[in-house]
Each structure stands twice: as structure tokens, then as C-alpha cells.
C-alpha positions as CSV (number, residue, x, y, z in Angstrom):
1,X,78.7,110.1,130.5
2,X,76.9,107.3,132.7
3,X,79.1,104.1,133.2
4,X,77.1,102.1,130.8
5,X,78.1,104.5,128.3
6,X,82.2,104.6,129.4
7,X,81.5,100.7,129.1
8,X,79.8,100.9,125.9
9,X,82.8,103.3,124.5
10,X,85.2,100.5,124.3
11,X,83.5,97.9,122.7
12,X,82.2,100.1,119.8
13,X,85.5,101.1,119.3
14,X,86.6,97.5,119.1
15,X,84.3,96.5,116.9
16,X,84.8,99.8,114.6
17,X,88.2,98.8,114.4
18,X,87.1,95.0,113.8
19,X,85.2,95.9,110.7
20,X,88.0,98.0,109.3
21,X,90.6,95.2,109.5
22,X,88.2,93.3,107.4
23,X,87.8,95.6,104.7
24,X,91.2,96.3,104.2
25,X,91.6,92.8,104.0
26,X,89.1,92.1,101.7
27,X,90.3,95.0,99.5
28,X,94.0,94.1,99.7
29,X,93.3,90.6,98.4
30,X,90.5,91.8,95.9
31,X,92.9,94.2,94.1
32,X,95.7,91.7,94.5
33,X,93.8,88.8,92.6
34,X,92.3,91.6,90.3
35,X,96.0,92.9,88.8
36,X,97.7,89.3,89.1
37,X,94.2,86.8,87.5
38,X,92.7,90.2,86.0
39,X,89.4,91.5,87.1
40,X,86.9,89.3,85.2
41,X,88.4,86.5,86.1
42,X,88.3,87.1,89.6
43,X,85.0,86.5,91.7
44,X,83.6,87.7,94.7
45,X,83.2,83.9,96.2
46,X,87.2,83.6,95.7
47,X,88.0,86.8,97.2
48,X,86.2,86.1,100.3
49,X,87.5,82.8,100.5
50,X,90.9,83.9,100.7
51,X,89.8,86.0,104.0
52,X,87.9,83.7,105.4
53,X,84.5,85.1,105.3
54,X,81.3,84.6,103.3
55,X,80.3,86.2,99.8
56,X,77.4,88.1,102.4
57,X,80.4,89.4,104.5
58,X,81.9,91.1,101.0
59,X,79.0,92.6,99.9
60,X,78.3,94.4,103.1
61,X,81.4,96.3,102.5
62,X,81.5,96.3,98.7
63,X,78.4,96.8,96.5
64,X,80.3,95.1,93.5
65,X,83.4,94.0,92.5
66,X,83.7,97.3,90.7
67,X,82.9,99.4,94.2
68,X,86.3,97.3,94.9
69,X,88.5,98.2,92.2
70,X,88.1,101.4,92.1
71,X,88.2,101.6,96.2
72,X,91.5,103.5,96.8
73,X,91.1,105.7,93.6
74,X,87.9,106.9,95.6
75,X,89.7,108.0,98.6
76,X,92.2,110.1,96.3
77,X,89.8,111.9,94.8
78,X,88.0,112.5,97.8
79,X,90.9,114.0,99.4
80,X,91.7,116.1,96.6
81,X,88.0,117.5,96.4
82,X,88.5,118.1,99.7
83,X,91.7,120.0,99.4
84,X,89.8,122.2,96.4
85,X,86.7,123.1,98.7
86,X,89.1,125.1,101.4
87,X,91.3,126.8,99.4
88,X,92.0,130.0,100.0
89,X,89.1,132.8,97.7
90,X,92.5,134.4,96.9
91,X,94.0,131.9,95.4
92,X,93.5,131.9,91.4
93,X,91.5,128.8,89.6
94,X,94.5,127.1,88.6
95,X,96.4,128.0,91.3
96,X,93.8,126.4,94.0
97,X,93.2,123.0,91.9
98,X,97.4,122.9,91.6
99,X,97.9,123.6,95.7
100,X,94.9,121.1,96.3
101,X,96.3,118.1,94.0
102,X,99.8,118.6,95.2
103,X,98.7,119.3,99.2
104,X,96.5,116.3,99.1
105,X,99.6,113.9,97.4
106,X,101.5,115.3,100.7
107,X,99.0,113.6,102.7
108,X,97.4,110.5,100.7
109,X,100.3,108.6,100.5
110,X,100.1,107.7,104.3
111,X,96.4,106.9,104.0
112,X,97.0,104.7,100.9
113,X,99.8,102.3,103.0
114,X,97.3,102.2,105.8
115,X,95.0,100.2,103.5
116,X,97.2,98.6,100.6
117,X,101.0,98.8,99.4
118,X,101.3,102.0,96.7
119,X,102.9,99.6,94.4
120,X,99.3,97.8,94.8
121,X,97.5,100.7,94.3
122,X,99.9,101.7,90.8
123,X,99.5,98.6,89.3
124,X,95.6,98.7,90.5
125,X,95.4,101.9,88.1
126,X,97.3,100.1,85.0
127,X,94.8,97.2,85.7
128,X,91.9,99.5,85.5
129,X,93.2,101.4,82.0
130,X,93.7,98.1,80.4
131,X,90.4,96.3,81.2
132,X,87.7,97.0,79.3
133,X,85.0,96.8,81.9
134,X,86.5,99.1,84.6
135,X,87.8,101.5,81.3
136,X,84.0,102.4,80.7
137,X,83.3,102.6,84.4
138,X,86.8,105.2,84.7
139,X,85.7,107.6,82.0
140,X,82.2,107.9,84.0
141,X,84.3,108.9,86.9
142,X,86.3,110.9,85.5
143,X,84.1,113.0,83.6
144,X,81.9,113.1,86.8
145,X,84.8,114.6,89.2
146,X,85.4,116.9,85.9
147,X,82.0,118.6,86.3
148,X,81.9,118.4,90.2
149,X,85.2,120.3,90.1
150,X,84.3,123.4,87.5
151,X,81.2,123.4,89.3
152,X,83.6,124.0,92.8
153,X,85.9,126.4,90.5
154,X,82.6,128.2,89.3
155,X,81.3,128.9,92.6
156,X,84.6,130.0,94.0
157,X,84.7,132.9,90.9
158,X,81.2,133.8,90.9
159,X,80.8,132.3,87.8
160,X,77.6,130.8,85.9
161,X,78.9,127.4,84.6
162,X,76.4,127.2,82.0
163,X,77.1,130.3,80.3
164,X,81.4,130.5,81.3
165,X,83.2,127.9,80.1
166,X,86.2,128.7,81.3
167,X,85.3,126.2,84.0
168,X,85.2,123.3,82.2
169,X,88.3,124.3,80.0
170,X,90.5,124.9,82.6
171,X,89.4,122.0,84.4
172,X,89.3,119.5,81.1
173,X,93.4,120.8,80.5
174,X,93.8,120.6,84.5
175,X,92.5,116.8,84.3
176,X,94.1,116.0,81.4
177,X,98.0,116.3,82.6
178,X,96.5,114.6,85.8
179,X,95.3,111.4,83.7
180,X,99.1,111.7,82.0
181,X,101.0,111.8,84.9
182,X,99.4,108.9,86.4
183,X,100.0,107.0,83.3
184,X,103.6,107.9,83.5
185,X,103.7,107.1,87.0
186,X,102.2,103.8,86.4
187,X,105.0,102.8,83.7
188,X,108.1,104.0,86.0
189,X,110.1,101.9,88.2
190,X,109.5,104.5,90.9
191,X,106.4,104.0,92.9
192,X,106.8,106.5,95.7
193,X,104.2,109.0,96.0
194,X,106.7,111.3,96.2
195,X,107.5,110.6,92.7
196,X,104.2,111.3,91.3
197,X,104.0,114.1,93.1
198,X,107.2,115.2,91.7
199,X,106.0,114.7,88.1
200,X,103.0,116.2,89.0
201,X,104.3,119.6,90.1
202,X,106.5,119.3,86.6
203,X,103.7,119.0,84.1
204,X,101.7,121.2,86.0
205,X,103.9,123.7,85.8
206,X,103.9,123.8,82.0
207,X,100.3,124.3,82.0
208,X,99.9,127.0,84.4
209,X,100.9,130.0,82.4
210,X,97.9,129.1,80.1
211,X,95.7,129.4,82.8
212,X,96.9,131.4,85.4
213,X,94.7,134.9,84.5
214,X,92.5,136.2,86.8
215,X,88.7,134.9,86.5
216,X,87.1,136.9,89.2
217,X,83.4,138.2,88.2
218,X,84.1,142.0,88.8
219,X,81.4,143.1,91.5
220,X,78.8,145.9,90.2
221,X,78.9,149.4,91.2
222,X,75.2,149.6,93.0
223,X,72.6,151.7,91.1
224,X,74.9,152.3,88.4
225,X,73.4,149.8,85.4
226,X,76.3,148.8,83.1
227,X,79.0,149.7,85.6
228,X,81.4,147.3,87.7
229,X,83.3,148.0,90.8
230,X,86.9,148.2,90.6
């Protein structure tokens, strides 16, 4: 490294840092006015105000307010995707999406509170359920990290999703006690995340017997047509 470049280091990472402060400010007030006004009466120009920048300043962080509101959900289903994608081959289908939702609650509660307060974040996700605008805009997203995840579950079984449906089925019943917990979770007086993750592991539980069989494409004997390896 040449001593422009040790020079260099330290300024990029101060103005890294910079920029970060400023989003999480921006999306600490945005989902603060959102669940207190409500989200349509809320503007971008008044949200930017309140830290002190311009509506241009916003925007390069946030393409819409929408982009905003549905900020930290983003990062918790990014983790958990991520979680899915590196589970173990042995694990079975439910198995691996119940380790990766329950592994990732472990971790995301500490990334949430670096941005915004959980409590912010629950009543964020009652805001969103109850306003008609962001309701439309949830479904999308959820039935978009639906297919993204049978589509990681198919892969992991050796499995064509468009001729299995066992993909989609576990995944649609998977998803399903996911959207009710959070619901739940959203209407208790307990906010923590170890809470949800508590009532996650619960209702999960109840559902897992239904799905716990093995998938797994048996592999075919070579030269043998019709056969499969045991």
C-alpha cells in the first residue's frame, strides 16, 4: 500500500461511516412519522426536514418512500435467505428453512437496534398490514421471497420446480405460520426478538411433522434405464 493510499484509507472510511449515519437517520424518522401520521400522510420533503437535509439527499438513499418502509423488513429477509443458501445438503427441506429462520432471529435482532428500536420496527410491520398502499406492495414481496425460496429448496433436493410442487407447498405452509407469528408478535406487549423467536420455534414446531419426510431425488443406477440408486 503506497502512503497516498494509507492516507486515502481513513477518509473513505469516514465518509462510509458519514453516509451510514444519515441513512439511519433518515430511516429512523421516516418509519417514525410513517406509524405515528401514517404513511400517506407523510412526505419525503418533511422527512428530510426533520434531518436536516434536502429531498435530493433522501432520494439518493431511498428510491421512494416505499423503498423506506419496507427498509428493515428487507434486511430480515435478506439474512434469512442467506441463512437458507448455506445450510447443511443434509439437512431436510423443512428442517433447513426452520434452522435458517430461527439462526438468522439469533442474529438480526442486533442488526435491527443498530439502525432503529425493534419496537419501531414491530409497529413498522402493523403499519404496513394496515395501510392499503404498502398491503399491495407486501403481498408482491411476499409471494416473491415465496418463489425465490422453493426455487433455493428445489435446487437443494434436486428437484424440477415446475413439475414438484412440493416446493411451493412446503414453502406456501412454511410462510404462512411465518406471516402469523409476526402478526402475533405485532399485537403482544413483548417486543424482544427473543419473543418472536420463541413463538416462532412454537408454531413451527406444529407444522414440521407435516413436512418433515425426506424429498431427496434418488440418484439413478448408471446404464440401468428405470432403475435408482439406493
Amino acid at each position: 500500500m503506497t502512503e497516498r493510499q494509507a492516507a486515502d484509507e481513513p477518509t473513505t472510511g469516514l465518509r462510509e461511516r458519514k453516509k451510514q449515519r444519515t441513512r439511519d437517520a433518515l430511516l429512523r424518522v421516516a418509519l417514525e412519522l410513517f406509524t405515528t401520521r401514517g404513511y400517506e400522510h407523510t412526505t419525503v420533503d418533511e422527512i428530510a426536514e426533520a434531518v436536516e437535509v434536502s429531498q435530493r439527499t433522501f432520494f439518493r438513499y431511498f428510491a421512494s418512500k416505499e423503498e423506506a418502509a419496507f427498509a428493515v423488513q428487507e434486511m430480515v429477509e435478506s439474512r434469512f435467505v442467506a441463512e437458507l443458501l448455506v445450510r447443511p445438503a443434509r439437512e431436510r427441506p423443512f428442517t433447513a428453512m426452520r434452522n435458517a429462520v430461527l439462526y438468522s432471529w439469533n442474529t438480526i435482532g442486533e442488526a435491527i437496534e443498530a439502525v432503529v428500536p425493534v419496537e419501531l420496527h414491530m409497529r413498522t410491520y402493523l403499519m404496513i398490514e394496515s395501510t392499503p398502499a404498502l398491503l399491495a406492495a407486501h403481498l408482491r414481496r411476499s409471494t416473491e421471497l415465496e418463489e425465490r425460496t422453493a426455487r433455493i429448496i428445489a435446487d437443494r433436493e434436486g428437484l424440477d420446480l415446475d413439475t414438484d410442487p412440493r416446493p411451493r407447498i412446503a414453502v406456501a405452509a412454511f410462510t404462512g405460520v411465518m406471516r402469523v407469528t409476526g402478526r402475533l408478535w405485532g399485537q403482544g406487549e413483548d417486543t424482544s426478538m427473543e419473543s418472536i423467536r420463541t413463538l416462532t420455534e412454537l408454531y413451527l414446531d406444529h407444522l414440521e411433522p407435516a413436512l418433515a419426510a425426506d424429498w431427496r431425488a434418488p440418484e439413478r443406477t448408471p446404464g440401468v434405464p428405470g432403475t435408482h440408486g439406493v
